[in-house]
C-alpha positions as YAML, in Angstrom:
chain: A
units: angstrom
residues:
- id: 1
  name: UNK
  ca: [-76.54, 125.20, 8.35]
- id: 2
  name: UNK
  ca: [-74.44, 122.98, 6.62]
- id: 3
  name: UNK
  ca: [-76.23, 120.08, 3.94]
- id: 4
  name: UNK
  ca: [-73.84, 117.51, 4.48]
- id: 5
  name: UNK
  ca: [-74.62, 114.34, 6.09]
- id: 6
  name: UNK
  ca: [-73.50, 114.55, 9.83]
- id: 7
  name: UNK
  ca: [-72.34, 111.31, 9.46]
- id: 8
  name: UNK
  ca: [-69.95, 111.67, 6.80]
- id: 9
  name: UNK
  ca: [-68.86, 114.80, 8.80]
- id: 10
  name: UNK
  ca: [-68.26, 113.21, 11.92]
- id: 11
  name: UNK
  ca: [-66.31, 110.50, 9.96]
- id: 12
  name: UNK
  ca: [-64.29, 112.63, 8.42]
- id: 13
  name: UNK
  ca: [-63.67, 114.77, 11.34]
- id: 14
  name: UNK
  ca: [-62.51, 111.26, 13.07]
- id: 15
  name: UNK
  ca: [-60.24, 110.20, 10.51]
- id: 16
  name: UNK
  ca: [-58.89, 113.70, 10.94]
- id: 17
  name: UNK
  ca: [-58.10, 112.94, 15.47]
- id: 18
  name: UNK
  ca: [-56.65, 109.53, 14.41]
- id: 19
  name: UNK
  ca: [-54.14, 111.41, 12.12]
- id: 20
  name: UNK
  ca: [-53.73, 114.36, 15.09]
- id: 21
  name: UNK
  ca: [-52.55, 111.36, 17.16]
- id: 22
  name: UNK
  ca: [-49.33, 111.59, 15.41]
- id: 23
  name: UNK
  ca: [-48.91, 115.07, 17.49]
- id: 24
  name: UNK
  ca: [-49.30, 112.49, 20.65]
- id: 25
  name: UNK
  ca: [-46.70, 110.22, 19.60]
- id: 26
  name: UNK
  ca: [-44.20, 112.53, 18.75]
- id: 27
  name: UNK
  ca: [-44.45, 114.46, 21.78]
- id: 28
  name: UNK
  ca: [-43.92, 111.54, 23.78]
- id: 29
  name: UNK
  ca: [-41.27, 110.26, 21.62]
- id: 30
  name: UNK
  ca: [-39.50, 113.47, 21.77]
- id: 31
  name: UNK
  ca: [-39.62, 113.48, 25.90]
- id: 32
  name: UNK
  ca: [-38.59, 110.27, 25.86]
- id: 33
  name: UNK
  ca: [-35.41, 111.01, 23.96]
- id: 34
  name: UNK
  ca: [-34.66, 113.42, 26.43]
- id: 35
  name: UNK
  ca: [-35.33, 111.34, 28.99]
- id: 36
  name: UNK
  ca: [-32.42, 108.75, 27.29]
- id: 37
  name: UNK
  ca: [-34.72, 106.10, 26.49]
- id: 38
  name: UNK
  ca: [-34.52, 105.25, 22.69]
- id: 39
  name: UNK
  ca: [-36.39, 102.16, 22.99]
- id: 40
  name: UNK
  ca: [-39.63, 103.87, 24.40]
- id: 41
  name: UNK
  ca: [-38.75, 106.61, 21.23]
- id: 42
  name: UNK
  ca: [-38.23, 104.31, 18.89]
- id: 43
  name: UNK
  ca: [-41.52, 102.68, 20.00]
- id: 44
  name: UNK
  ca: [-43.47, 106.06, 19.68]
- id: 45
  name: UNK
  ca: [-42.38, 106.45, 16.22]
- id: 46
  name: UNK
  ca: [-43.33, 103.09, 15.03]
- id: 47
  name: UNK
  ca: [-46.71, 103.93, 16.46]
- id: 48
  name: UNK
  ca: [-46.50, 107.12, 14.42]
- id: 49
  name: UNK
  ca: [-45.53, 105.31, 11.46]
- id: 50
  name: UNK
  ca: [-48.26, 102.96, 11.35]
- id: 51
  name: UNK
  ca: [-50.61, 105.47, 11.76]
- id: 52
  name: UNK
  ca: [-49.13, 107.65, 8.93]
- id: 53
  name: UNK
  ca: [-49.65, 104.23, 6.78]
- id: 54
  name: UNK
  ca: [-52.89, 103.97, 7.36]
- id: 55
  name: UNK
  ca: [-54.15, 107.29, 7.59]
- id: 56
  name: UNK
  ca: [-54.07, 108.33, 4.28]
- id: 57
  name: UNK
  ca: [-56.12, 105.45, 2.51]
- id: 58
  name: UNK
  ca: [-58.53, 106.48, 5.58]
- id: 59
  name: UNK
  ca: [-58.61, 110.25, 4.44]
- id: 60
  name: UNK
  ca: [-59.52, 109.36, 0.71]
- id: 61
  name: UNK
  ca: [-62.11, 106.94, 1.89]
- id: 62
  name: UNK
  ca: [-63.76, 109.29, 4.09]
- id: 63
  name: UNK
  ca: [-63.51, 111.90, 1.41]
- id: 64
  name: UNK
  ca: [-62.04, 114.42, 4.21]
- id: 65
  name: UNK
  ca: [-61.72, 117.22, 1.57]
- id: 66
  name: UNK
  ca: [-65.91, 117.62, 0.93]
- id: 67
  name: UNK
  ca: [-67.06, 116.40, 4.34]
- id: 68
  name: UNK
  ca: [-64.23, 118.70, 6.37]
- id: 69
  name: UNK
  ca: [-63.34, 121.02, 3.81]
- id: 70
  name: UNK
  ca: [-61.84, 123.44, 6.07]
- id: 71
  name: UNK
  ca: [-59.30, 121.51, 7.85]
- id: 72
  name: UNK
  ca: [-56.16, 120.59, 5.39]
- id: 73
  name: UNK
  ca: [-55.16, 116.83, 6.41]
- id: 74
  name: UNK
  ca: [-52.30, 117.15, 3.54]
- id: 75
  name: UNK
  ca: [-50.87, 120.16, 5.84]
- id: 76
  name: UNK
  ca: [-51.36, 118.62, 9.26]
- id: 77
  name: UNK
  ca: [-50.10, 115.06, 7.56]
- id: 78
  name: UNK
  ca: [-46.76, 116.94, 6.49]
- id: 79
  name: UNK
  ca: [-45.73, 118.54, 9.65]
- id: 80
  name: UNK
  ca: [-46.48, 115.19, 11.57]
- id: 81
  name: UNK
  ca: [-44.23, 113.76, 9.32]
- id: 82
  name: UNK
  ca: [-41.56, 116.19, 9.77]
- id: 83
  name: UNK
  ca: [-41.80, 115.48, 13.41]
- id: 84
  name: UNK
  ca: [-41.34, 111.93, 12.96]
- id: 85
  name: UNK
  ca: [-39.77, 110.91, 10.02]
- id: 86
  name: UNK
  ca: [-37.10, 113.86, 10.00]
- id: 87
  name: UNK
  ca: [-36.84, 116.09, 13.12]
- id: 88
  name: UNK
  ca: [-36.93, 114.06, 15.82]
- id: 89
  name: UNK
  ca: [-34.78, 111.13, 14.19]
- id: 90
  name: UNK
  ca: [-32.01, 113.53, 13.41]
- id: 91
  name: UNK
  ca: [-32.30, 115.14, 16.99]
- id: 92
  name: UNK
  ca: [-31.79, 111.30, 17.72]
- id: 93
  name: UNK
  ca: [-28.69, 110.75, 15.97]
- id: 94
  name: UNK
  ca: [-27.15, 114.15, 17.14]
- id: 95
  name: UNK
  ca: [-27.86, 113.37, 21.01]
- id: 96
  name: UNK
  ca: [-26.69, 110.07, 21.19]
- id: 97
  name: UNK
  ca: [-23.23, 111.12, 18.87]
- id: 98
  name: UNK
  ca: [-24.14, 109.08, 15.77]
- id: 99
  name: UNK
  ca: [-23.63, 112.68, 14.22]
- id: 100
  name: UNK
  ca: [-20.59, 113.56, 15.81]
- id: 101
  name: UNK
  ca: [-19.62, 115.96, 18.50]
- id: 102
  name: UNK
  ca: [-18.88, 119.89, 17.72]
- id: 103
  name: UNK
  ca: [-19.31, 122.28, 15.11]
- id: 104
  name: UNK
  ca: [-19.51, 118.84, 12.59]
- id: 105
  name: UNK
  ca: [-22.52, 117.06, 14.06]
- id: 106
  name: UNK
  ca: [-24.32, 120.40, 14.35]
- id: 107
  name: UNK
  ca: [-23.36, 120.80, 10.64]
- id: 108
  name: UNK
  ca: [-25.01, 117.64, 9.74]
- id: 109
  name: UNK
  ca: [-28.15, 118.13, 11.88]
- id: 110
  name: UNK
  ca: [-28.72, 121.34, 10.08]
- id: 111
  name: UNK
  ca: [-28.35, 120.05, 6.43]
- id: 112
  name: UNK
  ca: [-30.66, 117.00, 7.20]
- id: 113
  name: UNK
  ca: [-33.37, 119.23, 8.57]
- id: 114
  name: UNK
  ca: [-32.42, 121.93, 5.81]
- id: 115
  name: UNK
  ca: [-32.43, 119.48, 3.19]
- id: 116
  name: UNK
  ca: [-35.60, 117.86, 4.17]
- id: 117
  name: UNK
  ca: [-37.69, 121.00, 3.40]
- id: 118
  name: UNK
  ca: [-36.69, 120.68, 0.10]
- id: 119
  name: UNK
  ca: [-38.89, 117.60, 0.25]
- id: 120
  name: UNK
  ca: [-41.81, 118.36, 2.09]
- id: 121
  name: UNK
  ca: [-42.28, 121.73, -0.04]
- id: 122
  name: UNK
  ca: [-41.90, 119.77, -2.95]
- id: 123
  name: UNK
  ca: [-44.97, 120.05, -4.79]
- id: 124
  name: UNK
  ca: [-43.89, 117.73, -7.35]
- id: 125
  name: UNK
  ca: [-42.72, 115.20, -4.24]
- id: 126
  name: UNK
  ca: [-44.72, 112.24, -6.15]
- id: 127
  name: UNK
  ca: [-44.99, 110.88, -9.84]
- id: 128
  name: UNK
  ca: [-47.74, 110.26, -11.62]
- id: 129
  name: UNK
  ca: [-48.18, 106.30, -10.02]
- id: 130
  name: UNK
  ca: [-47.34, 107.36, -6.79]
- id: 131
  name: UNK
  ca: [-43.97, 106.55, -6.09]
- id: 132
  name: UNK
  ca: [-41.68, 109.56, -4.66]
- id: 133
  name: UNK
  ca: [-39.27, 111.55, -6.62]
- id: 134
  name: UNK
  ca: [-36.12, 111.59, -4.80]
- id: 135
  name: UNK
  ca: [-34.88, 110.78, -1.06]
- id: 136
  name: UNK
  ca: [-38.60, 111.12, 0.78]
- id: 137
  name: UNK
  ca: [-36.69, 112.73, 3.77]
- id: 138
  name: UNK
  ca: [-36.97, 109.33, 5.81]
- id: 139
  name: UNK
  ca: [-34.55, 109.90, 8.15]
- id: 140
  name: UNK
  ca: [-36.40, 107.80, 10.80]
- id: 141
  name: UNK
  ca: [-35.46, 104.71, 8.99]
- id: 142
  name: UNK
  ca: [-31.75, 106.00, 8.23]
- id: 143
  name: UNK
  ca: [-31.39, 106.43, 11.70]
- id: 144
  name: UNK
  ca: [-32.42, 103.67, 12.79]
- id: 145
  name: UNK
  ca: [-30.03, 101.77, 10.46]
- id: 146
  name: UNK
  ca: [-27.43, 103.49, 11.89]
- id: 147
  name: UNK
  ca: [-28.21, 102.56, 15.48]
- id: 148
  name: UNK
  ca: [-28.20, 99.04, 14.87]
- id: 149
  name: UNK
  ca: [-24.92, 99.36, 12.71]
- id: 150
  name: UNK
  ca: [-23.26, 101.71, 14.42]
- id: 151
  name: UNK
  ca: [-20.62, 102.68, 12.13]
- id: 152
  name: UNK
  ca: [-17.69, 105.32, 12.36]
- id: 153
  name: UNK
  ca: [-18.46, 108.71, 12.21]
- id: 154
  name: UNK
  ca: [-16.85, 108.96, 8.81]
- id: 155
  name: UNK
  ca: [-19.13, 106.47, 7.43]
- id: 156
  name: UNK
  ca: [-21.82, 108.41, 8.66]
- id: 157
  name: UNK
  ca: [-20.97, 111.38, 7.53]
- id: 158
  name: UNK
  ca: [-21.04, 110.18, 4.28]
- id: 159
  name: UNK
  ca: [-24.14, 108.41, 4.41]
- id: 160
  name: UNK
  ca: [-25.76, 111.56, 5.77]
- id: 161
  name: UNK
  ca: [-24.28, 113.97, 3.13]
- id: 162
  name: UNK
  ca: [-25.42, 111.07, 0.52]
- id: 163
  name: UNK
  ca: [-28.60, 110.47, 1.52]
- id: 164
  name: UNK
  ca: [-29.21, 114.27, 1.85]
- id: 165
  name: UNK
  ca: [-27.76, 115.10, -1.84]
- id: 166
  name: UNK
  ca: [-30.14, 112.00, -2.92]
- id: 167
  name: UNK
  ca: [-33.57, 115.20, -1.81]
- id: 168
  name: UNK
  ca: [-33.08, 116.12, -5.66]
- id: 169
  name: UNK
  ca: [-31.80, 113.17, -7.47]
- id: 170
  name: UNK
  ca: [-34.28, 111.55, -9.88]
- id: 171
  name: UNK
  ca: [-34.61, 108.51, -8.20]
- id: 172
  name: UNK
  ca: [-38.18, 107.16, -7.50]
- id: 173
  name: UNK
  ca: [-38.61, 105.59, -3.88]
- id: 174
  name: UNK
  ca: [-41.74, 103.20, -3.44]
- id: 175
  name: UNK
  ca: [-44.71, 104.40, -1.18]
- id: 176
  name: UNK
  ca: [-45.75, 100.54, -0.21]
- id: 177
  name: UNK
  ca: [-49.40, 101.66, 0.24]
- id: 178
  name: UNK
  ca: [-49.61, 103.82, -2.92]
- id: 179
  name: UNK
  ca: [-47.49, 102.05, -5.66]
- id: 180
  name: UNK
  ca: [-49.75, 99.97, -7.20]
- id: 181
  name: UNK
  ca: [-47.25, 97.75, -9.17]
- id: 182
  name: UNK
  ca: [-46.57, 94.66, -6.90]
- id: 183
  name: UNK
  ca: [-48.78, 96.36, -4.05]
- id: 184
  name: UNK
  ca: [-49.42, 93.18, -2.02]
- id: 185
  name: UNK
  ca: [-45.68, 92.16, -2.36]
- id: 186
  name: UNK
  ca: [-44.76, 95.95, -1.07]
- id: 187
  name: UNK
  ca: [-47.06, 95.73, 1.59]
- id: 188
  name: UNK
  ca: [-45.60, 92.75, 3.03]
- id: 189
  name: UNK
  ca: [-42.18, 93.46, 2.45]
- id: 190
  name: UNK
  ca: [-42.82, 97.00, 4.54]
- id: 191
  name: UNK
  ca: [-44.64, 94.78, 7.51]
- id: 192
  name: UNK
  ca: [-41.91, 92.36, 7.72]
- id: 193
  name: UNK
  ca: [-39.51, 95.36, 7.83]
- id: 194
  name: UNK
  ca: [-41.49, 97.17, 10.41]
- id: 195
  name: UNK
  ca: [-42.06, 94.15, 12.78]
- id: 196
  name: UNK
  ca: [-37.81, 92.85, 12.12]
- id: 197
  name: UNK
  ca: [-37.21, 96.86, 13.51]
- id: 198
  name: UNK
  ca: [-39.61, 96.50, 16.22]
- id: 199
  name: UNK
  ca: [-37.83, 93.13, 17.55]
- id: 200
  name: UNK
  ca: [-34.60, 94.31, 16.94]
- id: 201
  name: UNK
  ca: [-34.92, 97.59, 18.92]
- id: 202
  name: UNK
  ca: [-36.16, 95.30, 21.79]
- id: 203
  name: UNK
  ca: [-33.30, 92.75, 21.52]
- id: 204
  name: UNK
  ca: [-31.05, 96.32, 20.95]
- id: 205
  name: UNK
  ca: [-27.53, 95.81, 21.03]
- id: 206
  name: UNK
  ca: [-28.20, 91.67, 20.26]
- id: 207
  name: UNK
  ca: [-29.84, 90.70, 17.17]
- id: 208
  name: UNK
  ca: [-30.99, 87.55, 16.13]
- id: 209
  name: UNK
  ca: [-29.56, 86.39, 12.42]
- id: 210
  name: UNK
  ca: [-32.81, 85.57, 10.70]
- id: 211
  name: UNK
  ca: [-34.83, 88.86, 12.52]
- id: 212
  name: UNK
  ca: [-32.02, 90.30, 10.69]
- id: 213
  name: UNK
  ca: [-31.79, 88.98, 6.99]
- id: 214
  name: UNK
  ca: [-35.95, 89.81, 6.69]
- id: 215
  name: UNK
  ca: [-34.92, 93.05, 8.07]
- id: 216
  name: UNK
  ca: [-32.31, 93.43, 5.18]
- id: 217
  name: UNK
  ca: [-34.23, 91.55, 2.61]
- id: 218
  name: UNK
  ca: [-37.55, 93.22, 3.11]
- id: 219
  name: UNK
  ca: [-35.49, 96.89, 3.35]
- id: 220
  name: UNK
  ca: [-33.18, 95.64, -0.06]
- id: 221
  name: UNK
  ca: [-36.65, 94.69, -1.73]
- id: 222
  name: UNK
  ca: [-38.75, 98.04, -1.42]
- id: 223
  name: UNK
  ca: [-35.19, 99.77, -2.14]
- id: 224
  name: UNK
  ca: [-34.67, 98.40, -5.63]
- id: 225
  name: UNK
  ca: [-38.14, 98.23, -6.65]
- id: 226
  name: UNK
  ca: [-37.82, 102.07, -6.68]
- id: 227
  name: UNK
  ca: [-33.82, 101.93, -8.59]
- id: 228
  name: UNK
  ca: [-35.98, 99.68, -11.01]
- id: 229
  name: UNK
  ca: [-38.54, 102.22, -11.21]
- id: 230
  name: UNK
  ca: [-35.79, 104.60, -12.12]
- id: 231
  name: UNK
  ca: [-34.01, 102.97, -14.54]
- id: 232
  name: UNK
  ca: [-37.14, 102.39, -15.98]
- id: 233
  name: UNK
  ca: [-38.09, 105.54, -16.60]
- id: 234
  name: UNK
  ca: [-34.59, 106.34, -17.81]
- id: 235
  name: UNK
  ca: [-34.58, 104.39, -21.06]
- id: 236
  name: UNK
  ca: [-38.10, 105.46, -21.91]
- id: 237
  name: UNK
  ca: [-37.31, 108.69, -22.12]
- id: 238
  name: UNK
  ca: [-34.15, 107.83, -23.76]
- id: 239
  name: UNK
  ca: [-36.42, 105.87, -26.25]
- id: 240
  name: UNK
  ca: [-38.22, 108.61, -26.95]
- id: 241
  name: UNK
  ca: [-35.66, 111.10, -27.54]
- id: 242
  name: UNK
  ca: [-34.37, 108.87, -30.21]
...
């Protein structure tokens, strides 16, 4: 029989169902994109993404590796997050033409779900303090921008081709609940962002003008924290070369 404490196990094991919930949510957002309801999706995927916030600081508290050593949360975590953050999101933009129609918007589905592997197989994916190395494959919240904008398919062909390019570019991106420089600043800057989304997919196609400048400023904030993370890094190892 096994020595640890049952109640560490059975904490673990429950940090481990809250994370499986993600399966729930993307199930459900999934049907309901192919029901044509992208409010009700987007609203699954928020859930999803607050749980996939949380989770993790719950994993490391519960110490899931010693007290369920057998079931890999950093697996299960990763192919949630494929669901959520990349899969369904492009599936989103393809269905409802954001991609383009034909042989082009197939094209770009492909090469955003192609691409993406290169980032969840990345073992290198994070530095050192947390931040990720390159575009984190979070094509939930590129999607979503382009929703609200919706620009011409040229534009987004470019942003998608960018964006996708950006998987191996040495450009940090902040993790809000990992980066520990500015952490309370991140954290509210990715709530404000969250809840602006959340009111503007209700309100979806009208938008109220101050929902939408904390939805830009808290987006522009958490976006150059990571270009100033890069530069950054840039001139110290330029400074050490020298």
């Amino acid at each position: 029989m096994s020595s640890l404490p049952r109640n560490k196990v059975i904490t673990a094991w429950a940090v481990h169902a809250f994370t499986l919930t993600g399966i729930i949510w993307a199930t459900l957002a999934l049907l309901a994109l192919s029901d044509n309801q992208p409010k009700l999706m987007w609203l699954y995927l928020g859930i999803a993404l607050v749980v996939d916030g949380v989770d993790g600081s719950m994993a490391r508290a519960a110490e899931v590796g010693k007290y369920a050593p057998n079931f890999d949360g950093v697996i299960l975590d990763s192919i949630i997050d494929y669901l959520t953050w990349t899969f369904i999101p492009a599936l989103f933009m393809f269905k409802t033409g954001l991609l383009g129609e034909g042989a082009w918007g197939v094209f770009l589905l492909v090469l955003i779900n192609l691409t993406s592997m290169f980032c969840y197989a990345n073992a290198q994916m994070k530095t050192n303090d947390y931040y990720f190395m390159g575009f984190p494959a979070a094509w939930n919240i590129v999607a979503l921008a382009l929703w609200f904008i919706s620009p011409s398919i040229v534009v987004t062909s470019i942003i998608v081709i960018i964006f996708s390019i950006l998987t191996w570019a040495p450009i940090a991106f902040v993790h809000p609940l990992r980066v520990k420089r500015l952490m309370p600043v991140n954290i509210a800057a990715a709530a404000a962002w969250i809840a602006a989304s959340a009111i503007m997919v209700v309100g979806y196609p009208e938008a109220n003008i101050w929902t939408t400048i904390i939805w830009i400023a808290s987006g522009v904030w958490l976006v150059a924290l990571g270009l100033i993370r890069s530069v950054a890094a840039t001139w110290k190892a330029a400074a050490e070369r020298s």
